[in-house]
C-alpha positions in Angstrom: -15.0 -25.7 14.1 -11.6 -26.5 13.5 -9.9 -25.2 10.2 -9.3 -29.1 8.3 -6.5 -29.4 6.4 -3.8 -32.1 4.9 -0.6 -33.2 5.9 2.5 -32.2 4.9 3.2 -36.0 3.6 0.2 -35.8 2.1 1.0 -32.4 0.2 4.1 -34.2 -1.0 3.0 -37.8 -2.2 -1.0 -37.0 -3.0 -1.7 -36.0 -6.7 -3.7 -32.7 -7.0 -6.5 -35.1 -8.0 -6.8 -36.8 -4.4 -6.5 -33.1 -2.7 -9.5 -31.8 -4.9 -11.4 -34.7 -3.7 -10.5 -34.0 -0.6 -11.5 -30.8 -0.6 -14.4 -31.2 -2.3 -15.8 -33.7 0.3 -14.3 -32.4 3.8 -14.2 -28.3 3.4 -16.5 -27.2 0.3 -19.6 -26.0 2.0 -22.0 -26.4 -1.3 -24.9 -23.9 -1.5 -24.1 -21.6 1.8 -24.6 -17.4 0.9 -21.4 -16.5 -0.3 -21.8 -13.7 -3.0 -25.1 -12.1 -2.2 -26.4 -8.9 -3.2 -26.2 -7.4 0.3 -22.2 -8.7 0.8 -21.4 -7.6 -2.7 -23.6 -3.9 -1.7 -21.5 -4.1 1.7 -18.0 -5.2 0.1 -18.6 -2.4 -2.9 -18.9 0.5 -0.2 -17.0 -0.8 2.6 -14.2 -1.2 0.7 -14.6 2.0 -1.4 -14.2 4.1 1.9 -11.2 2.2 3.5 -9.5 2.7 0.4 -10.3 6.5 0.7 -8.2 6.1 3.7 -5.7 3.7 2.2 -5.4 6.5 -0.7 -5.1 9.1 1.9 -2.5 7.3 4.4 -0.4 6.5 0.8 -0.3 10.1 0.0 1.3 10.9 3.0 3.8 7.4 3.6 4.0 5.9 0.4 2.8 2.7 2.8 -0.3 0.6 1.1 -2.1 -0.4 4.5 -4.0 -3.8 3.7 -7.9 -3.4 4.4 -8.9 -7.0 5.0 -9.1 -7.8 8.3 -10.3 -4.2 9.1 -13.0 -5.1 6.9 -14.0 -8.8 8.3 -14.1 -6.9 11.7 -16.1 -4.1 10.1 -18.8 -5.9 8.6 -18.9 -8.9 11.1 -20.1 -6.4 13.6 -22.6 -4.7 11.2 -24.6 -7.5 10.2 -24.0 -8.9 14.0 -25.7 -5.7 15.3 -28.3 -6.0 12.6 -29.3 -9.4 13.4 -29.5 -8.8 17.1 -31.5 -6.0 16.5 -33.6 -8.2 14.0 -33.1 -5.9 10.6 -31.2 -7.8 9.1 -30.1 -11.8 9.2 -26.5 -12.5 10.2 -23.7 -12.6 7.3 -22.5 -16.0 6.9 -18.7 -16.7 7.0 -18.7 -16.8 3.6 -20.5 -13.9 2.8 -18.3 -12.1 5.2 -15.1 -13.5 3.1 -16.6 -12.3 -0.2 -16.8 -8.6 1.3 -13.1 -8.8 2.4 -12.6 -10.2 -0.7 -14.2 -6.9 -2.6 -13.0 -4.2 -0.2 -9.5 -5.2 -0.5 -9.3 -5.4 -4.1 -10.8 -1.6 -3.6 -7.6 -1.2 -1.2 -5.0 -2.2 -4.0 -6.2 -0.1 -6.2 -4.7 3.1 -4.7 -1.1 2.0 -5.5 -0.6 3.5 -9.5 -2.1 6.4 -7.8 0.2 7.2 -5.2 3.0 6.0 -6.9 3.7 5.4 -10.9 1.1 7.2 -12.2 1.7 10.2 -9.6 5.2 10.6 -10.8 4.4 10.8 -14.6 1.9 13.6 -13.8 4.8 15.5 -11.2 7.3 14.1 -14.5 5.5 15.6 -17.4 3.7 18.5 -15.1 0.3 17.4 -17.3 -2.6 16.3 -15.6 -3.8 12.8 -16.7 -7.6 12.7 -16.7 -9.9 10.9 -14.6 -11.3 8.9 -17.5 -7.9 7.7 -18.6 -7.1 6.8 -15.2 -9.7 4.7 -14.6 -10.1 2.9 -18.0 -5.9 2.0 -17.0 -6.0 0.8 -13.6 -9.1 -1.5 -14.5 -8.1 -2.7 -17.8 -4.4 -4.0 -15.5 -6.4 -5.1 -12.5 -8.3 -7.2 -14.3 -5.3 -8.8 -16.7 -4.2 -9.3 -12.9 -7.7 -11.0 -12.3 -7.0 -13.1 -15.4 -3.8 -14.0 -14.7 -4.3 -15.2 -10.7 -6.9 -18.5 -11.8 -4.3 -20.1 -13.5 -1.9 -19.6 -10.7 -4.2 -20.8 -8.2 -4.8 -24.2 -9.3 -0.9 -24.8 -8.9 -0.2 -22.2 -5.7 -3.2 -23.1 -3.6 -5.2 -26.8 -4.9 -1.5 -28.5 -5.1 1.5 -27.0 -3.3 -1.5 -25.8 -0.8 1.1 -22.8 -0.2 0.8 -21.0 3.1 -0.2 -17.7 2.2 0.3 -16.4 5.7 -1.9 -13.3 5.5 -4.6 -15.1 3.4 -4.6 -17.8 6.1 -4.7 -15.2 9.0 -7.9 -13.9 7.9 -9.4 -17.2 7.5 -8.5 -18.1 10.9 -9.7 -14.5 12.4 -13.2 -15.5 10.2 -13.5 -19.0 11.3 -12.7 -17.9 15.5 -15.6 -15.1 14.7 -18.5 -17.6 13.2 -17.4 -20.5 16.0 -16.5 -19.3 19.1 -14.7 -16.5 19.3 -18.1 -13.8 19.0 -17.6 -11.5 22.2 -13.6 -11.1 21.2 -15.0 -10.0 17.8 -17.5 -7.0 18.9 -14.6 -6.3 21.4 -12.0 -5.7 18.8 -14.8 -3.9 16.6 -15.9 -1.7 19.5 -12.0 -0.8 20.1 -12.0 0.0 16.4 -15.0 2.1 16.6 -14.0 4.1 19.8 -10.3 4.8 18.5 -11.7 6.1 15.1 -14.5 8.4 16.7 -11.5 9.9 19.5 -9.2 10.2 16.2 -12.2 11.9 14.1 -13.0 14.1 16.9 -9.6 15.3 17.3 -8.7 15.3 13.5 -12.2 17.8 13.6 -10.4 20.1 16.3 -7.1 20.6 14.2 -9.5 20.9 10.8 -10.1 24.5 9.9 -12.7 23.0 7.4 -14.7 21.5 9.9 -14.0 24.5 12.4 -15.1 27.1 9.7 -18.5 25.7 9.8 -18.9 24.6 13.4 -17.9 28.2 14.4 -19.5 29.8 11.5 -16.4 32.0 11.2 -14.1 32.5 8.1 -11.4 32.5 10.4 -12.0 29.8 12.9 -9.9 28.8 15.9 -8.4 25.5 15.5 -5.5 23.9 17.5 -2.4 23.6 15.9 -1.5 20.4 15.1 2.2 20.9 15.1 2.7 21.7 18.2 5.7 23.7 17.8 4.1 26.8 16.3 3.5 27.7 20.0 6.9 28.0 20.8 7.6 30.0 17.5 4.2 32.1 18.6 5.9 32.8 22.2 9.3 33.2 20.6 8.3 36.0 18.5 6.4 37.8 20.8 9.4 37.4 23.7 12.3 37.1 21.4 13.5 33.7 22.5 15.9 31.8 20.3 15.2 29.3 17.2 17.1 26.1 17.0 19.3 26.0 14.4 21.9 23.2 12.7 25.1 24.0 11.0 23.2 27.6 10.9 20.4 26.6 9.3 16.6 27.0 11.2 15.6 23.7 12.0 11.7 24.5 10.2 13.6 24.7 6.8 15.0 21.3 7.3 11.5 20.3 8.1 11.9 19.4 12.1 8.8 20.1 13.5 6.9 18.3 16.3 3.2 17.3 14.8 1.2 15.0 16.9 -0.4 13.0 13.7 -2.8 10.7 15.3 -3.3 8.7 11.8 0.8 8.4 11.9 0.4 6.6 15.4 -1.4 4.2 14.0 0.7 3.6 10.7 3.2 3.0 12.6 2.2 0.4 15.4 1.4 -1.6 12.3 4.7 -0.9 11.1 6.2 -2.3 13.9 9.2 -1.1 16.0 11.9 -2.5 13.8 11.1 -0.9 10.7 10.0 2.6 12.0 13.5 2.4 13.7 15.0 2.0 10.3 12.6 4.8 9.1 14.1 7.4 12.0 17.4 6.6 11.5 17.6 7.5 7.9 15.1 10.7 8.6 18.4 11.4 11.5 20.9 11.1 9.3 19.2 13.2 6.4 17.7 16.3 7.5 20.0 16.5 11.0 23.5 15.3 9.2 23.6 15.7 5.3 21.4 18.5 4.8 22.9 21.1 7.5 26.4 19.4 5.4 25.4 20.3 2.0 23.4 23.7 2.4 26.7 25.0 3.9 28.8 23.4 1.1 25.9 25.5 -1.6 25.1 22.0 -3.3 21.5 22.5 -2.1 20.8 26.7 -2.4 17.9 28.9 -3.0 16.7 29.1 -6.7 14.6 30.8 -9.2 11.6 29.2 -9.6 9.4 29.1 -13.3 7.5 32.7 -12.0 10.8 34.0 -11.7 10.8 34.8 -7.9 13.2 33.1 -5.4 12.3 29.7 -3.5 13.3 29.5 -0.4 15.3 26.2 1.3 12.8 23.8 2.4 12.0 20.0 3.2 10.9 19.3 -0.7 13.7 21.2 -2.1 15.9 19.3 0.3 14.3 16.3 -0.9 14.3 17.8 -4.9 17.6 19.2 -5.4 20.0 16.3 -3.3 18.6 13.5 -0.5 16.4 11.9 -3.0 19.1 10.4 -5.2 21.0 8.6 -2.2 17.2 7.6 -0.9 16.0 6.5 -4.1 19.4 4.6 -4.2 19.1 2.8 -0.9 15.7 1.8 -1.3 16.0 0.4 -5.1 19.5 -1.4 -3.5 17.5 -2.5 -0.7 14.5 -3.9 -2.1 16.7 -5.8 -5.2 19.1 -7.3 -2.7 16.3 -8.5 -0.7 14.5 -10.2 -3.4 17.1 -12.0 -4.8 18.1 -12.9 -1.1 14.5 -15.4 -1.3 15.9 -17.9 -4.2 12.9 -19.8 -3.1 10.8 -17.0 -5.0 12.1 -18.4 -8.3 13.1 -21.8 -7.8 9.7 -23.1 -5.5 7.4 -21.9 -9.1 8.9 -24.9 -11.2 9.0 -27.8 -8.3 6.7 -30.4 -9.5 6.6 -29.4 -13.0 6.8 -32.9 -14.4 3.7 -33.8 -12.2 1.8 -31.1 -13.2 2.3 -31.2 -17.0 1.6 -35.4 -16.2 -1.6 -34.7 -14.6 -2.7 -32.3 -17.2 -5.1 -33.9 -19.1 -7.0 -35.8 -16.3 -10.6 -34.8 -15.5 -11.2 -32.0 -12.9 -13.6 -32.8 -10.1 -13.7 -28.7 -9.3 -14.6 -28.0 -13.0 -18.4 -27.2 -12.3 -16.9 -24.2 -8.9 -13.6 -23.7 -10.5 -13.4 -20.3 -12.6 -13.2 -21.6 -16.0 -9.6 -22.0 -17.4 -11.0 -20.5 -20.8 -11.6 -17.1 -20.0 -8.2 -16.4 -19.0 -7.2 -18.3 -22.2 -9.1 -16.1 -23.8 -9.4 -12.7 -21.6 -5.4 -12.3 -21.4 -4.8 -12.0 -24.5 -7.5 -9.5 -25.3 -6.5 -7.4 -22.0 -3.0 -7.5 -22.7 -3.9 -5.6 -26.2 -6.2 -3.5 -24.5 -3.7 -2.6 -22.1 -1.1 -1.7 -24.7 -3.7 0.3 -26.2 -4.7 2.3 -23.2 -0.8 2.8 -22.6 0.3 4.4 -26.5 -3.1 6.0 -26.7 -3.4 7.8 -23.4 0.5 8.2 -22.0 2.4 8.1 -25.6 4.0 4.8 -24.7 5.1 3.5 -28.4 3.5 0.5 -29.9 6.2 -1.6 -29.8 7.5 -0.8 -26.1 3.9 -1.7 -25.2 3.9 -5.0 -26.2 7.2 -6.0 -25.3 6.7 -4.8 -21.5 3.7 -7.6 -21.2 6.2 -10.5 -21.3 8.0 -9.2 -18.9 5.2 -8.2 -16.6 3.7 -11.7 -16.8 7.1 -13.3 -15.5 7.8 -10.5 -13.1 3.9 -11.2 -11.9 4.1 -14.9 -11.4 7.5 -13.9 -8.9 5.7 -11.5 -7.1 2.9 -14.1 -6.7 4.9 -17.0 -5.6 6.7 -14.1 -3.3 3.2 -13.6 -1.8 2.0 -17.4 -1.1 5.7 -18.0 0.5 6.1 -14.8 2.8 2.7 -12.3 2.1 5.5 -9.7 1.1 4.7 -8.4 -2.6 8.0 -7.0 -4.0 6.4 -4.9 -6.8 8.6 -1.9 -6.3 11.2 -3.9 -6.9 10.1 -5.7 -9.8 8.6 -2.5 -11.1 12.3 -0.9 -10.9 13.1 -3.6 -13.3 10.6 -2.7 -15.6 11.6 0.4 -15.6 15.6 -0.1 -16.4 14.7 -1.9 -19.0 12.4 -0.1 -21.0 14.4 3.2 -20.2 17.6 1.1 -21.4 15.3 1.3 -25.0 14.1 4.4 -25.0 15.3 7.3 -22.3 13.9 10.2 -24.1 10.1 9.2 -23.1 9.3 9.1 -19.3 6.6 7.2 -20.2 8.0 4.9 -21.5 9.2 3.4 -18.5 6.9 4.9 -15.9 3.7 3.1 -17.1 4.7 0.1 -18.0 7.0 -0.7 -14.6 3.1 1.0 -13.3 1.5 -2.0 -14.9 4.0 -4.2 -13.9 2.8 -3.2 -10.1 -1.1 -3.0 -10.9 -1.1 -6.2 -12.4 1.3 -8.0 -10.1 -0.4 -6.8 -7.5 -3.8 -7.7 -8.4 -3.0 -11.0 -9.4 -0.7 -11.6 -6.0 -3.5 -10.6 -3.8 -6.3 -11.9 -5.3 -4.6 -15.3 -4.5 -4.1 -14.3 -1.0 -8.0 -13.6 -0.4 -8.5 -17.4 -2.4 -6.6 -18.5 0.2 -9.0 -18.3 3.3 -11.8 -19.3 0.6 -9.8 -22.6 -0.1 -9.9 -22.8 3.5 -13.8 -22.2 4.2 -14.7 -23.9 1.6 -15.7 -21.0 -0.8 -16.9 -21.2 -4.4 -13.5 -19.5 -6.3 -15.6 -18.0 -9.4 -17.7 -15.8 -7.1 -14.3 -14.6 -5.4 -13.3 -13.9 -8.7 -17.1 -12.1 -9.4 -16.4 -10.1 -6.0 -12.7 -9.2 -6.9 -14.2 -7.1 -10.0 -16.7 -5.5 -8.0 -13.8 -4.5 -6.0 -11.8 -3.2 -9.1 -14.5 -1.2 -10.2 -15.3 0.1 -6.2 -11.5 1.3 -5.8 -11.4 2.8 -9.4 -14.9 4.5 -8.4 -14.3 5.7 -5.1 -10.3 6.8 -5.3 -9.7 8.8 -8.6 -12.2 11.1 -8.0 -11.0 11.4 -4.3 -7.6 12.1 -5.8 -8.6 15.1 -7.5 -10.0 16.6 -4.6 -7.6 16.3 -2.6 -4.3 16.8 -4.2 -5.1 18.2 -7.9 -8.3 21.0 -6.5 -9.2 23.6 -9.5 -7.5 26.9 -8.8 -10.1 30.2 -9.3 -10.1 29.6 -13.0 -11.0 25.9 -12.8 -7.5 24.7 -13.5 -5.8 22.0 -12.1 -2.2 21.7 -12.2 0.4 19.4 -10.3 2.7 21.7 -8.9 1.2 21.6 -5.5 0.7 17.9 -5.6 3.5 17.3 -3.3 3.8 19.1 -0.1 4.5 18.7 3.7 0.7 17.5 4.3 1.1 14.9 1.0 4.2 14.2 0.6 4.2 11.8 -1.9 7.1 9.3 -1.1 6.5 6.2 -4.1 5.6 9.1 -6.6 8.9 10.7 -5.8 11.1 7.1 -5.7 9.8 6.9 -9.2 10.4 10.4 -10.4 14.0 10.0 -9.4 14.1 6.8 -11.3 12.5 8.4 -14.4 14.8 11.4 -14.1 18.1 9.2 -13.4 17.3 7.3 -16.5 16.7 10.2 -19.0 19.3 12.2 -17.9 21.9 10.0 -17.0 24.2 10.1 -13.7 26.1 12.1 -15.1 23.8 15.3 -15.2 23.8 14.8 -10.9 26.2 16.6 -8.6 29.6 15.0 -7.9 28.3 15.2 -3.9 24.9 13.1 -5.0 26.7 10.4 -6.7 29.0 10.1 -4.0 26.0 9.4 -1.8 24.4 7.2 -4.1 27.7 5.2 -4.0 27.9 5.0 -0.3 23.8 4.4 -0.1 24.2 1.4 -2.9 26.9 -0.4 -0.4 25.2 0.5 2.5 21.8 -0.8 1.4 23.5 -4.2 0.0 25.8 -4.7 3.3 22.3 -4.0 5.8 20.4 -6.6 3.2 22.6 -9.1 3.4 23.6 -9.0 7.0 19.1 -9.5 7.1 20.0 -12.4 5.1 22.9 -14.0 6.9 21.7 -13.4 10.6 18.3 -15.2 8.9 16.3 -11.7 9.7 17.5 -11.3 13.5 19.7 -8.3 12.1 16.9 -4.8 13.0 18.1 -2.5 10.0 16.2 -2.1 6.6 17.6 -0.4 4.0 14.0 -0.1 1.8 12.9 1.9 5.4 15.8 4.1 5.5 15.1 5.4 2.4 11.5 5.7 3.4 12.9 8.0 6.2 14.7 10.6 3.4 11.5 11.8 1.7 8.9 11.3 4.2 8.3 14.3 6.2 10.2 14.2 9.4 7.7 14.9 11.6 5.6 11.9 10.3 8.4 9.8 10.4 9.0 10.8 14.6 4.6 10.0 14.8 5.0 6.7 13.4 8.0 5.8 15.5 6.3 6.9 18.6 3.4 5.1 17.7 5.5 1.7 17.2 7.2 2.9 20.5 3.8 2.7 22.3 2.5 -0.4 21.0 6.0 -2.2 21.4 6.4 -0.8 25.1 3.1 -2.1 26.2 3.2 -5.6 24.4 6.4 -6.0 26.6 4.1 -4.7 29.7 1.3 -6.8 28.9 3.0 -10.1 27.2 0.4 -12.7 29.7 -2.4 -13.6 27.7 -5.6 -14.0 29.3 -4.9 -10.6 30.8 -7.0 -7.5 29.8 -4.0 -5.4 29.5 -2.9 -8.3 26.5 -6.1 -7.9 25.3 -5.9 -4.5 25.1 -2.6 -3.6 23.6 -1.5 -7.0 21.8 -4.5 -8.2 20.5 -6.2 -5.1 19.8 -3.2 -3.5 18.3 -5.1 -3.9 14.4 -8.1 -2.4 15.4 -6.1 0.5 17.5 -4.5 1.3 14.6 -7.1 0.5 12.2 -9.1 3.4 14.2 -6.7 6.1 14.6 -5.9 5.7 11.3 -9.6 5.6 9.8 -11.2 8.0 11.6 -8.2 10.8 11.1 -8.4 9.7 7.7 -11.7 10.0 7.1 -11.9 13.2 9.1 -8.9 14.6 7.0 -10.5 13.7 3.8 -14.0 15.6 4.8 -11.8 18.5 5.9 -10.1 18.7 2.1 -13.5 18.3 0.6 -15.2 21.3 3.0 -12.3 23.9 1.9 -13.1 23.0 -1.7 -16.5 23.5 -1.6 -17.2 26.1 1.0 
């Protein structure tokens, strides 16, 4: 059936009384399955595994890919399957909602992880315990839970805000459950092909998975950068190596990988943005680096052991490009945010007619989650979360507590910033957390690392939760049980991803001992971990303490990133640069950052090929772009991650 909704007149002149009412008697759908055992079972383990991926693909991008719709796809053609093959009775569209509801609170949670909470560990060189992890991320995810109901009253019953990715997936739910069943399986069978071709070569290049297909300690695998046969043959026949400025091109880190997983990251990055990511990639490791190892501002060292480390990508990254990247994507993301001044100014419209309407009686009170518990759970979270923070990280009492008034402002931005555009700017809003409790105290990289991390978690939590109430609003879902399935969620990412962390980036050495020194390196390069660390470092040790050469460049990257912003702002978007991506482009590895833009290449040269709908080649490559990517990136992912764990265990 057709998605029912008000008017825009009516939005404007009805009092959120008569909308509820509305509601209440044309969408709610009463008793219908929502949050069932099985769709709470299917959410809890569906979203556990694509935020393995989500964990894995953040680790190497610093990109947080969103899970939902992979997940309505996922589990619309499970139970679709099951049905037909009579095991199992279809999933309502509500129970279908509830799952995408739980896997992608499971998908949120792998942000603190690749990003604040990674720094402070690659910061402090300590390793912060799976326990400790845990008990943090949950006790802010679900201050962010406790924060959202209030919100959504005012974002979604009365300004009925658009939340454009919220209302995507209800319209890709409601085409699935009334009409639109073959297109469904299609886009799930394209998912399901692309992620077993992806797995299957992810296998090839795996020497894991090779060690025990071949039975051989030292398996054949193909290379997946493909340049090590040219270095092979160049050895053997003494060919030449390319070189820049005199440098070999391997120590500025220009290889050719063919990164199936990086396709797909970046046809859902589009071909604006991963533009923007190879141009400041270009101008880094082709242009500044050659520039400034000749100069000697970025030289061979002596590392802790005492023994000489050699010029690399990371100590490129280490030593000079990450100030002037850290610089343009802090610049970036500020100038952008304060370039929406309908972030701040849409929160208060209609205050007097809220506050007027306070006290009247709500016809949702008996499906609503109850107002109480937030009046009651966020204060007792908010202690709980300053406790976690001094007791586990060191953060002092008093910088604890006054980081939550600041995160709850700074959380109801990022909010609005979601229901108006579906673009969460937590990095930036974390940045300000982070000035400002480094203003107070800059001997403590804790101090401002985990609380600008909470700042994130919660914000993040609380933003996206509203986003997956929005195609409930629009179903006619029961908002408690969303809130019941965004726990489950919580505790599913928390679950699934820290242990997956230690795996795969923290494994025990011979002794048993885990240490962060090899956390970062060209497979997991750590992008958001690293944009923090330079923050963290640039606070405690002041510009000052950086090389004339990297504040010039931090100069030039500040103006640069502000003129690109505002020439976004003026041309109303139309202008193709983003500053925020090329920063992205100075610490990701280059040869993921040339995947991703021939992935966006591919996907952008056939949507211009196939732009006829009703065609099969539009089918194909414009509306099965999601699941395309979706696949190559889950089944590479998921491949990649089996590999890590079969060279810990075996």
């Amino acid at each position: 059936m057709a998605l029912q909704q008000i008017t825009d007149e009516q939005i404007r002149t009805w009092t959120r009384d008569q909308k509820d009412r509305w509601w209440l008697e044309n969408v709610f759908r009463g008793d219908m399955a929502q949050l069932t055992i099985r769709s709470a079972i299917t959410g809890f383990f569906l979203g556990g595994v694509l935020a393995a991926t989500a964990l894995y693909i953040a680790a190497k991008t610093g990109i947080t890919i969103g899970v939902g719709l992979t997940s309505v796809i996922l589990a619309f053609a499970i139970y679709k399957l099951m049905a037909q093959a009579n095991i199992s009775q279809d999933f309502t569209i509500l129970e279908n909602n509830c799952t995408q509801s739980i896997a992608t609170a499971a998908g949120y949670m792998v942000t603190p992880l690749a990003s604040s909470l990674a720094a402070y560990m690659l910061v402090t060189g300590t390793v912060i315990p799976g326990l400790h992890m845990m008990v943090w991320m949950i006790v802010c995810s679900v201050l962010g839970v406790l924060l959202a109901f209030p919100l959504k009253r005012r974002f979604i019953n009365d300004d009925q805000l658009p939340f454009p990715e919220g209302r995507a997936a209800g319209v890709v739910l409601d085409a699935l459950y009334t009409g639109a069943e073959k297109a469904g399986l299609f886009k799930a069978k394209l998912l399901a092909y692309t992620a077993l071709l992806a797995g299957a070569y992810q296998a090839i290049i795996s020497d894991g998975w090779m060690r025990i297909v071949q039975f051989s300690k030292d398996p054949w695998v193909f290379h997946e950068r493909l340049d090590s046969y040219y270095y092979a043959a160049a050895a053997k026949f003494g060919w030449g190596i390319p070189t820049i400025l005199g440098t070999d091109i391997r120590q500025l880190g220009l290889r050719l990988t063919l990164d199936v997983a990086m396709l797909g990251v970046g046809g859902l990055m589009g071909m604006a943005v991963a533009t923007s990511v190879l141009l400041g990639m270009l101008i880094n490791f082709t242009v500044l680096a050659p520039i400034m190892i000749q100069a000697g501002e970025i030289a061979v060292r002596i590392g802790p052991t005492g023994q000489p480390v050699p010029i690399s990508r990371i100590e490129i990254v280490n030593q000079w490009s990450l100030w002037w990247g850290v610089t343009m994507m802090v610049v970036g993301s500020l100038v952008s945010l304060l370039g929406r001044p309908e972030i701040f100014t849409s929160f208060f419209r209609r205050k007097s007619r809220a506050a007027g309407e306070s006290g009247k009686h709500d016809v949702l009170k008996h499906i609503e989650f109850p107002l109480w518990i937030s009046a009651i759970g966020v204060p007792v979270f908010s202690v709980l979360g300053a406790a976690v923070t001094h007791y586990f990280f060191g953060v002092p009492w008093l910088l604890a507590f006054i980081s939550l008034p600041l995160i709850f402002v700074l959380s109801i931005i990022c909010a609005n910033s979601m229901a108006l555009t579906s673009w969460t700017p937590t990095g930036a809003l974390s940045k300000i957390t982070q000035f400002s409790m480094g203003a107070i105290d800059r001997t403590n990289p804790a101090s401002n690392l985990i609380p600008a991390g909470m700042t994130g978690e919660i914000a993040s939590n609380a933003s996206n939760l509203l986003s997956d109430i929005k195609p409930g609003y629009m179903l006619g879902a029961k908002p408690r049980q969303q809130a019941v399935g965004h726990v489950i969620g919580i505790l599913s990412g928390a679950l699934f991803c820290v242990p997956l962390f230690f795996l795969l980036f923290l494994p025990p050495d011979a002794s048993g001992n885990r240490s962060v020194e090899k956390m970062v390196s060209d497979n997991f390069a750590f992008p958001a971990a690293l944009q923090w660390k330079g923050v963290a470092e640039l606070i405690a040790k002041g510009i000052g303490s950086l090389p004339h050469s990297a504040v010039v460049s931090m100069i030039v990257a500040a103006c640069a990133a502000a003129a690109i912003e505002i020439a976004k702002i003026v041309t109303k978007g139309r202008f193709p640069l983003s500053a925020v991506s090329i920063g992205l482009g100075v610490v990701l590895p280059p040869e993921a950052t040339f995947a991703m833009w021939v992935g966006a290449l591919m996907f952008w040269l056939m949507g211009r090929k196939h732009k006829e709908k009703g065609t099969r080649g539009h089918e194909f490559w414009v509306e099965g772009m999601e699941p395309i990517c979706a696949g190559l990136i889950s089944g590479a992912a998921l491949v990649g991650i089996g590999n890590a764990i079969v060279n810990v265990l075996v």
